[in-house]
Biopython code that builds the backbone (N, CA, C, O; Angstrom):
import numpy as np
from Bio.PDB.StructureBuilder import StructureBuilder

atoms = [
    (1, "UNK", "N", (-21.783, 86.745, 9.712)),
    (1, "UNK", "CA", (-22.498, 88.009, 9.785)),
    (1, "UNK", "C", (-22.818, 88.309, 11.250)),
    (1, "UNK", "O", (-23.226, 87.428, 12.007)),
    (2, "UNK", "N", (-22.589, 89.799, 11.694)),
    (2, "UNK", "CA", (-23.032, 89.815, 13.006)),
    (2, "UNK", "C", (-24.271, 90.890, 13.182)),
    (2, "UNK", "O", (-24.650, 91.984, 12.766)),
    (3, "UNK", "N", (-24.692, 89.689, 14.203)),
    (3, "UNK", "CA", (-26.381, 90.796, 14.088)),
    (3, "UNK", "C", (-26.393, 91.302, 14.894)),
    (3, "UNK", "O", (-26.068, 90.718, 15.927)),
    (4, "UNK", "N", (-26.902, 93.179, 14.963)),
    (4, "UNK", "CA", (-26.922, 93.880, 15.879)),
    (4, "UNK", "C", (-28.075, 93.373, 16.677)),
    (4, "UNK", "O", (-28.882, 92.716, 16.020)),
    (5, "UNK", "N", (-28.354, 93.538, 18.032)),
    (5, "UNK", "CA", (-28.719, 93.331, 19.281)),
    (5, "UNK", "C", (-29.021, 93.946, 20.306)),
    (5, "UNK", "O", (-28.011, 93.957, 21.010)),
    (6, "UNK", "N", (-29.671, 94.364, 20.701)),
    (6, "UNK", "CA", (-29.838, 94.958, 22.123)),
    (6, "UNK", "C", (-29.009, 94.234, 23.167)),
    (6, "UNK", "O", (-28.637, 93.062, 23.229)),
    (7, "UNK", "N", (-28.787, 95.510, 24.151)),
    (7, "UNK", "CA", (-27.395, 94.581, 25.194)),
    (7, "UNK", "C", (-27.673, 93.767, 25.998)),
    (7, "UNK", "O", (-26.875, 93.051, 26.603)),
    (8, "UNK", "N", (-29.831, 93.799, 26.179)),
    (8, "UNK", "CA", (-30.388, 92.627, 27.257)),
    (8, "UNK", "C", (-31.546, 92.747, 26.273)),
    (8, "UNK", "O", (-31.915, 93.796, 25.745)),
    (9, "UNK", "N", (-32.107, 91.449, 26.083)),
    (9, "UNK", "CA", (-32.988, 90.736, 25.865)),
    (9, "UNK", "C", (-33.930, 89.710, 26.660)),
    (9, "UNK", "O", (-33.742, 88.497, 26.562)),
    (10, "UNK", "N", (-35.040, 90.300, 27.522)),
    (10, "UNK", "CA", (-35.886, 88.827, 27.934)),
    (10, "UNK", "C", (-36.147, 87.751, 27.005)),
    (10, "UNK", "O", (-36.601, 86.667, 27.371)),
    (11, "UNK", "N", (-35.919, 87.986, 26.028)),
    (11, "UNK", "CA", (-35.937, 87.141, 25.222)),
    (11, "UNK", "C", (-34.907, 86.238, 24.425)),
    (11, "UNK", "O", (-35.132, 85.453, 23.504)),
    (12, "UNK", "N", (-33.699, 86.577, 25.049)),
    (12, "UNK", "CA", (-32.597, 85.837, 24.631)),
    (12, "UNK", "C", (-32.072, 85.245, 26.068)),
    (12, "UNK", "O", (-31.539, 84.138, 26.140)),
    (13, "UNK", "N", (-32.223, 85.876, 26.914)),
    (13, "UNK", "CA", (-31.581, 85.617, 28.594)),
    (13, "UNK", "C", (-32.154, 83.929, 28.843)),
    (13, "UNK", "O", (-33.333, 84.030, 29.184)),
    (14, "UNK", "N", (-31.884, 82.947, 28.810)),
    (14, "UNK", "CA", (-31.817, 81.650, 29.032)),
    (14, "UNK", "C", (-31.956, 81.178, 30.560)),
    (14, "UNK", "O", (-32.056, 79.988, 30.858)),
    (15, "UNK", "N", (-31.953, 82.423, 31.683)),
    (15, "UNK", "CA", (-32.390, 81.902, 33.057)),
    (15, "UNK", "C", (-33.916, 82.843, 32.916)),
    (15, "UNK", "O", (-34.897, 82.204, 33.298)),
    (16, "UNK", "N", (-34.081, 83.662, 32.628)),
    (16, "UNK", "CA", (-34.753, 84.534, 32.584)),
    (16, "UNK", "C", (-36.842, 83.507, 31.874)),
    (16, "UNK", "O", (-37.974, 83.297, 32.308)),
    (17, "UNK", "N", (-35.973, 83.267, 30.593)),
    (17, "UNK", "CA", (-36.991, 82.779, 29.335)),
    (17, "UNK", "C", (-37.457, 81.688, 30.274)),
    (17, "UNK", "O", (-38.650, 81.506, 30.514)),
    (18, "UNK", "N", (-36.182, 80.751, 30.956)),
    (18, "UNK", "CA", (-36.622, 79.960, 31.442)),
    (18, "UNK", "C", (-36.544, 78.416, 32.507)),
    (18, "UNK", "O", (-37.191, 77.371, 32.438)),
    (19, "UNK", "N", (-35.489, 78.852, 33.422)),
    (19, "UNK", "CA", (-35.174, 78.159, 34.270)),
    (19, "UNK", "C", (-35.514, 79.078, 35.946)),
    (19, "UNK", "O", (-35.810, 78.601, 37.042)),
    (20, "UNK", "N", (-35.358, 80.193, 35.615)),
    (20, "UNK", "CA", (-36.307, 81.206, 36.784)),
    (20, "UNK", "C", (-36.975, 81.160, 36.519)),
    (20, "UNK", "O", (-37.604, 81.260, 37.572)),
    (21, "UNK", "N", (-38.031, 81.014, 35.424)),
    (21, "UNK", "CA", (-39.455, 81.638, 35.461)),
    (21, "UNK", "C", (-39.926, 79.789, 35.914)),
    (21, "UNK", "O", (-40.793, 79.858, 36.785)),
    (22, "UNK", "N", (-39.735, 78.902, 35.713)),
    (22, "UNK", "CA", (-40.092, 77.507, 36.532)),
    (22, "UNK", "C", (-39.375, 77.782, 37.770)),
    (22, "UNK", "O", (-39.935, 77.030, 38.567)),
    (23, "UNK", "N", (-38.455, 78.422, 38.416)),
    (23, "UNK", "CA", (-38.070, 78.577, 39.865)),
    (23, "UNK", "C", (-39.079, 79.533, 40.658)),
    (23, "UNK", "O", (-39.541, 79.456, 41.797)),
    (24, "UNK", "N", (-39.233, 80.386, 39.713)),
    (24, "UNK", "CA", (-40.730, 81.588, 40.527)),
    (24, "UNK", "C", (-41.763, 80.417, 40.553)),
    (24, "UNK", "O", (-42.119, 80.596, 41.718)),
    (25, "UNK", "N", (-42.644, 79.160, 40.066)),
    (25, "UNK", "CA", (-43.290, 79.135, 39.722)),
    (25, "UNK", "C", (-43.245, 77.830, 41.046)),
    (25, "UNK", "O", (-44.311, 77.609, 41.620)),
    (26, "UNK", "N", (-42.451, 77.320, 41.311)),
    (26, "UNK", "CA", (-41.966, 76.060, 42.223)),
    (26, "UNK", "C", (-41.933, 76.991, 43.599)),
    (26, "UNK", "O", (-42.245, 76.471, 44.671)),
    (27, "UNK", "N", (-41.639, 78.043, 43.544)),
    (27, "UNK", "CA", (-41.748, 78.899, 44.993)),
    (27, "UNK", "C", (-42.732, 79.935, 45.289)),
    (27, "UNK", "O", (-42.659, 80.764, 46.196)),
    (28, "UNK", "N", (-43.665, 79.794, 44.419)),
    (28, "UNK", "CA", (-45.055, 80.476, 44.227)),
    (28, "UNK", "C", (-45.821, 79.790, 45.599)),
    (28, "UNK", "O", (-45.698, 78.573, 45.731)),
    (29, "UNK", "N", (-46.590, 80.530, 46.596)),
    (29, "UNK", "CA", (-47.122, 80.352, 47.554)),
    (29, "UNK", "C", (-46.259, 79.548, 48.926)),
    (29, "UNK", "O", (-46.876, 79.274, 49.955)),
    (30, "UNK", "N", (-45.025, 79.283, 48.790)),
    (30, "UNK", "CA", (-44.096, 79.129, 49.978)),
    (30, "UNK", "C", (-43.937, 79.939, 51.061)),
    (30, "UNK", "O", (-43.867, 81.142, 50.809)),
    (31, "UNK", "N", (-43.847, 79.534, 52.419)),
    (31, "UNK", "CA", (-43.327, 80.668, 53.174)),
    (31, "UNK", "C", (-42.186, 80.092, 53.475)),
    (31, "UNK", "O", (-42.052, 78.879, 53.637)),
    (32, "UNK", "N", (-41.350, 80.881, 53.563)),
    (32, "UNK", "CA", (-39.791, 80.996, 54.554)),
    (32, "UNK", "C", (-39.578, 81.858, 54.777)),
    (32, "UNK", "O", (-40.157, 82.885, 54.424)),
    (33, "UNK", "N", (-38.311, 81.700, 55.706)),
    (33, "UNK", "CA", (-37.338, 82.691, 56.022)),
    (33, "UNK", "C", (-35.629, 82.166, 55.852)),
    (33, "UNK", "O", (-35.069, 82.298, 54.764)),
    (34, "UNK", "N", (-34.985, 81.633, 56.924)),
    (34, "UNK", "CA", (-33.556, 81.450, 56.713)),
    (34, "UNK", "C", (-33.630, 80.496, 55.742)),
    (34, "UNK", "O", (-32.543, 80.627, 55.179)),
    (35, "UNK", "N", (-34.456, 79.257, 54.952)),
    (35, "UNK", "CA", (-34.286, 78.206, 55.100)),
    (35, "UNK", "C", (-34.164, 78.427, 53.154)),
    (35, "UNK", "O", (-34.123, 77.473, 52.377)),
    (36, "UNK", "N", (-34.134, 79.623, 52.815)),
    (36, "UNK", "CA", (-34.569, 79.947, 51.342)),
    (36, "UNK", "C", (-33.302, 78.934, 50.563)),
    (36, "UNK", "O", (-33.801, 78.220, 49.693)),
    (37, "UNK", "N", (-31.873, 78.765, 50.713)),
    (37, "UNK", "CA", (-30.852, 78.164, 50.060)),
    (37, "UNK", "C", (-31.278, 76.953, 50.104)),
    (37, "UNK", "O", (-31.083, 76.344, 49.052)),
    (38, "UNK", "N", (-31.836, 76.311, 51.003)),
    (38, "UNK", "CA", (-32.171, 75.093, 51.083)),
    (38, "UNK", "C", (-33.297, 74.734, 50.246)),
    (38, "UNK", "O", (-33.227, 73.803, 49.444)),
    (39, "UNK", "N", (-34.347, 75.453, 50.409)),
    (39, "UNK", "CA", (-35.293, 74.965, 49.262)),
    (39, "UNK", "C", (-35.031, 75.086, 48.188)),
    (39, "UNK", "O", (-35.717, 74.264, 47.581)),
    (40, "UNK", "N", (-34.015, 76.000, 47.049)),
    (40, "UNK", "CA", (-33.567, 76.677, 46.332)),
    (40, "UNK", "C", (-32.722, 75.211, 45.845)),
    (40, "UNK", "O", (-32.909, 74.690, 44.745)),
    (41, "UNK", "N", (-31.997, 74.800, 46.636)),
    (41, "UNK", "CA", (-30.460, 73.741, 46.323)),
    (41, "UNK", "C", (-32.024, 72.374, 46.080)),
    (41, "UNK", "O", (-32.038, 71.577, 45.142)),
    (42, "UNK", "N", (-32.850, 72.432, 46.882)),
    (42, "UNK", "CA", (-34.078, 71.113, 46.953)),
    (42, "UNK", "C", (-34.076, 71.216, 45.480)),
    (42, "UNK", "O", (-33.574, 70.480, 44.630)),
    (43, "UNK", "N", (-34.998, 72.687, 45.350)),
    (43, "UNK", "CA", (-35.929, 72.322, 43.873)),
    (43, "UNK", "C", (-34.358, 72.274, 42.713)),
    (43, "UNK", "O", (-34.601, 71.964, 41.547)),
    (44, "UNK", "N", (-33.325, 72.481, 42.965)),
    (44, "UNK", "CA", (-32.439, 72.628, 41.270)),
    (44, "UNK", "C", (-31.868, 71.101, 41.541)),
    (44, "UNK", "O", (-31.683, 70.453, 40.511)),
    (45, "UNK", "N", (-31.536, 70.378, 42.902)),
    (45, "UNK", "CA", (-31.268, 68.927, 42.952)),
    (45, "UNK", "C", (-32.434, 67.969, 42.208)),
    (45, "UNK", "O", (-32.220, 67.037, 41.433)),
    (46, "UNK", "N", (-33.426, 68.359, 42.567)),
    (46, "UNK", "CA", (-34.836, 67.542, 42.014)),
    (46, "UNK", "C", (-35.213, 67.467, 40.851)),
    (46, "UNK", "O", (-36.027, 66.654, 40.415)),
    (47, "UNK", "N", (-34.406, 68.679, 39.989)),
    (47, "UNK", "CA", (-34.809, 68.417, 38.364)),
    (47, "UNK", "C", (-34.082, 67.098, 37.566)),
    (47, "UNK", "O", (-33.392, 66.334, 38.241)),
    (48, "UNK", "N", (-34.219, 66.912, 36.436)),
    (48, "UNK", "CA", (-33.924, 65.782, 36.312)),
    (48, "UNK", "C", (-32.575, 66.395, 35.279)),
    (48, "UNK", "O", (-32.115, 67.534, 35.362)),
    (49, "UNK", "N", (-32.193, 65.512, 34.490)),
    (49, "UNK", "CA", (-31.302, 66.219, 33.367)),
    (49, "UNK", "C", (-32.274, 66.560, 32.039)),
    (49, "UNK", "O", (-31.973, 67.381, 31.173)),
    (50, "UNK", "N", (-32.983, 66.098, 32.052)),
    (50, "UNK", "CA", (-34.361, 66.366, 30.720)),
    (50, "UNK", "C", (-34.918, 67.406, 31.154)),
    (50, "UNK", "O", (-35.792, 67.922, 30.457)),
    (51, "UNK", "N", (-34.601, 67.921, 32.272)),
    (51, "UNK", "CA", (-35.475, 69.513, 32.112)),
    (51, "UNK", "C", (-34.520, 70.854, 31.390)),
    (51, "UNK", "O", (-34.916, 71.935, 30.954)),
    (52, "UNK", "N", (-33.171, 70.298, 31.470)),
    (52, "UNK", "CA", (-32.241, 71.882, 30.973)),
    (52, "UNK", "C", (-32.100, 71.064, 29.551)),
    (52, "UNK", "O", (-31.831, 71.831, 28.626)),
    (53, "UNK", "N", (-32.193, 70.000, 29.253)),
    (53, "UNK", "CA", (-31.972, 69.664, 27.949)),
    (53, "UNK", "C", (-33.703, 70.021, 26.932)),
    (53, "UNK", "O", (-33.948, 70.245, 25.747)),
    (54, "UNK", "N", (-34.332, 69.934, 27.871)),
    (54, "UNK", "CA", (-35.457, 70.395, 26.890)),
    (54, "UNK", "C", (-35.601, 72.010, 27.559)),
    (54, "UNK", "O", (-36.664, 72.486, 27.162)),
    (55, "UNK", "N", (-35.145, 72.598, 28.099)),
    (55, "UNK", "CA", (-35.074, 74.010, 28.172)),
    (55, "UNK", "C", (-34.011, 74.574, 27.363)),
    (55, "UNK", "O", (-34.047, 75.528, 26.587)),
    (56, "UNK", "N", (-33.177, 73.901, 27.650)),
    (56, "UNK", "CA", (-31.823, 74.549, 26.004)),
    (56, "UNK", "C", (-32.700, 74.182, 24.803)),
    (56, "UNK", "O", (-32.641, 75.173, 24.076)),
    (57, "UNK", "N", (-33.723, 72.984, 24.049)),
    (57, "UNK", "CA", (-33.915, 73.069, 22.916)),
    (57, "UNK", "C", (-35.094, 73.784, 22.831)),
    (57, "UNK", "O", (-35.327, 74.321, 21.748)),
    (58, "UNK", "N", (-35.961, 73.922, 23.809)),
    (58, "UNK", "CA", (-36.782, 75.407, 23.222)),
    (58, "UNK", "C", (-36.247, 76.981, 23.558)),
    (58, "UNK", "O", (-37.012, 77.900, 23.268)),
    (59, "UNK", "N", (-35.340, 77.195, 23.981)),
    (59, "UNK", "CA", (-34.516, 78.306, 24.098)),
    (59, "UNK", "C", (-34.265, 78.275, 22.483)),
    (59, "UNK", "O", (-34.929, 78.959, 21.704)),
    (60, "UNK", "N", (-33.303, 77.464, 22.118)),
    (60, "UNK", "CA", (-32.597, 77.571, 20.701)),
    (60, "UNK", "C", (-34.258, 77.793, 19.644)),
    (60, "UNK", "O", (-34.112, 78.396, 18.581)),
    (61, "UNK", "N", (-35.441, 77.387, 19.940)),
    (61, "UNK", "CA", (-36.186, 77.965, 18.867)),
    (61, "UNK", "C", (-36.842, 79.030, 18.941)),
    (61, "UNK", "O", (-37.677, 79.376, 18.106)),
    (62, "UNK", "N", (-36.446, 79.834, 20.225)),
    (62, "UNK", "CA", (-37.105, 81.374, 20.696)),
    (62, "UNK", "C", (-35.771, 82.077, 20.124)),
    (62, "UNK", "O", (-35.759, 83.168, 19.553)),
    (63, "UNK", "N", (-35.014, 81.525, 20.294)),
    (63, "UNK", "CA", (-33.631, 82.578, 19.653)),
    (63, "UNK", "C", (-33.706, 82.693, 18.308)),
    (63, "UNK", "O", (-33.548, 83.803, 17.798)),
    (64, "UNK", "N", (-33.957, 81.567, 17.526)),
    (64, "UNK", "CA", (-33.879, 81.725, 16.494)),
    (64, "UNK", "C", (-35.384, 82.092, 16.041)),
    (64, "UNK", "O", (-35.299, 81.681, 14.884)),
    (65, "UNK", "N", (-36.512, 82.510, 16.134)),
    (65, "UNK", "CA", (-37.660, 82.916, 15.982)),
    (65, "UNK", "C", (-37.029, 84.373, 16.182)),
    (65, "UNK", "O", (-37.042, 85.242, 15.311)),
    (66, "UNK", "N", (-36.443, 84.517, 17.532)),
    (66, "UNK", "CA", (-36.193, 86.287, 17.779)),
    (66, "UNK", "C", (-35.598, 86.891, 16.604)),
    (66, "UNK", "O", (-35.938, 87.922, 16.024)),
    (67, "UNK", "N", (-34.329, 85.807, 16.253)),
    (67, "UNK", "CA", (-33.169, 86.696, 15.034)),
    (67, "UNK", "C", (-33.833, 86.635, 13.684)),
    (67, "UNK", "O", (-33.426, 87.260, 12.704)),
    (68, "UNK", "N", (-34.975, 85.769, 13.700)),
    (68, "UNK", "CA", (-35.407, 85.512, 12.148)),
    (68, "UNK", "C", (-36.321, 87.111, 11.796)),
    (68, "UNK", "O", (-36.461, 87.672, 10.710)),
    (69, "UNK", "N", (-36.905, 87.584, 13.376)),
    (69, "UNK", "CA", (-37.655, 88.732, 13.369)),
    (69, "UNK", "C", (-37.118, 89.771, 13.818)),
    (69, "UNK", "O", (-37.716, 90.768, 14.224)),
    (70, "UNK", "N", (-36.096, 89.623, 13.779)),
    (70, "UNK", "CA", (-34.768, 90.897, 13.917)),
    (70, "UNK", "C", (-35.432, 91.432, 15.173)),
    (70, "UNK", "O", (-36.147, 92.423, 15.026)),
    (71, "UNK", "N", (-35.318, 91.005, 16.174)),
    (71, "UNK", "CA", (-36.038, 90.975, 17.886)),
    (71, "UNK", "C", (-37.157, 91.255, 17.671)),
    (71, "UNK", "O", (-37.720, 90.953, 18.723)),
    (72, "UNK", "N", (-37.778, 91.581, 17.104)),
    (72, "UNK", "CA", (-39.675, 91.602, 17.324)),
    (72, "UNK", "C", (-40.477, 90.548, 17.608)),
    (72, "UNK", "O", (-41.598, 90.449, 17.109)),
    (73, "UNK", "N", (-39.799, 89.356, 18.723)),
    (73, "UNK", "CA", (-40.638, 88.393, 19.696)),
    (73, "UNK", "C", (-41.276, 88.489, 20.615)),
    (73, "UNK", "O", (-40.988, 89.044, 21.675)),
    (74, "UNK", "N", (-42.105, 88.023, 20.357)),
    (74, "UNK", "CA", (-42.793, 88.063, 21.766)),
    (74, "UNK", "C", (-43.621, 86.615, 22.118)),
    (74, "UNK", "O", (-44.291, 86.002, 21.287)),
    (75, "UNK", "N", (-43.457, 86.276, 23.300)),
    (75, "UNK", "CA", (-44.043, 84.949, 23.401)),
    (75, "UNK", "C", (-45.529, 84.968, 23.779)),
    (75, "UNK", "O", (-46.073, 85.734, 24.574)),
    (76, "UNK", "N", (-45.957, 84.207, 23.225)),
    (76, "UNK", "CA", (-47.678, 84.018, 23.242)),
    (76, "UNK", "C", (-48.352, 82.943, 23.689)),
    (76, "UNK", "O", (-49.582, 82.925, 23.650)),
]
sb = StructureBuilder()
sb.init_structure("model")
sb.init_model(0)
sb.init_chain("A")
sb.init_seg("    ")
for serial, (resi, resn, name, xyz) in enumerate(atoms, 1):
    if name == "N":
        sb.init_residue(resn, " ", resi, " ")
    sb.init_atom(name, np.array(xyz, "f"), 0.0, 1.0, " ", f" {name:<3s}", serial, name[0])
structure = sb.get_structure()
C-alpha cells in the first residue's frame, strides 16, 4: 500500500529529526571563522557508532508514530 505524503516532512527528514539538531546543539555558543570544516569533521569523527544506531532506531519509531497518524506528529 502506498501512503500519500507530503514531499518534506520535519518529521520524516532523518538529518533534520536528528543528527543536525545534535550538530546545532554541539556548535551552540562556538566562535569561528575559517576553521568551521574542521570542527564540523571533529564533532562527526567523535561520535561513536551507537549514536546513528540509536538515532536510526528512534527515527524508525517517529516514522512509524507519524504513518500510524497519517502525519499528525508532533514531537513533545
Amino acid at each position: 500500500e502506498v501512503v500519500p505524503h507530503p514531499p518534506y516532512s520535519p518529521y520524516l527528514a532523518p538529518c533534520d529529526f536528528f543528527q543536525f539538531r545534535n550538530l546545532k546543539n554541539f556548535l551552540s555558543g562556538k566562535k569561528f571563522s575559517s576553521e568551521v570544516m574542521s570542527i564540523v569533521n571533529d564533532y562527526f569523527e567523535g561520535l561513536g557508532i551507537s549514536f546513528f544506531s540509536e538515532g536510526r532506531k528512534n527515527s524508525e519509531h517517529s516514522w512509524t508514530k507519524c504513518v500510524d497518524l497519517e502525519g499528525d506528529y508532533v514531537e513533545k
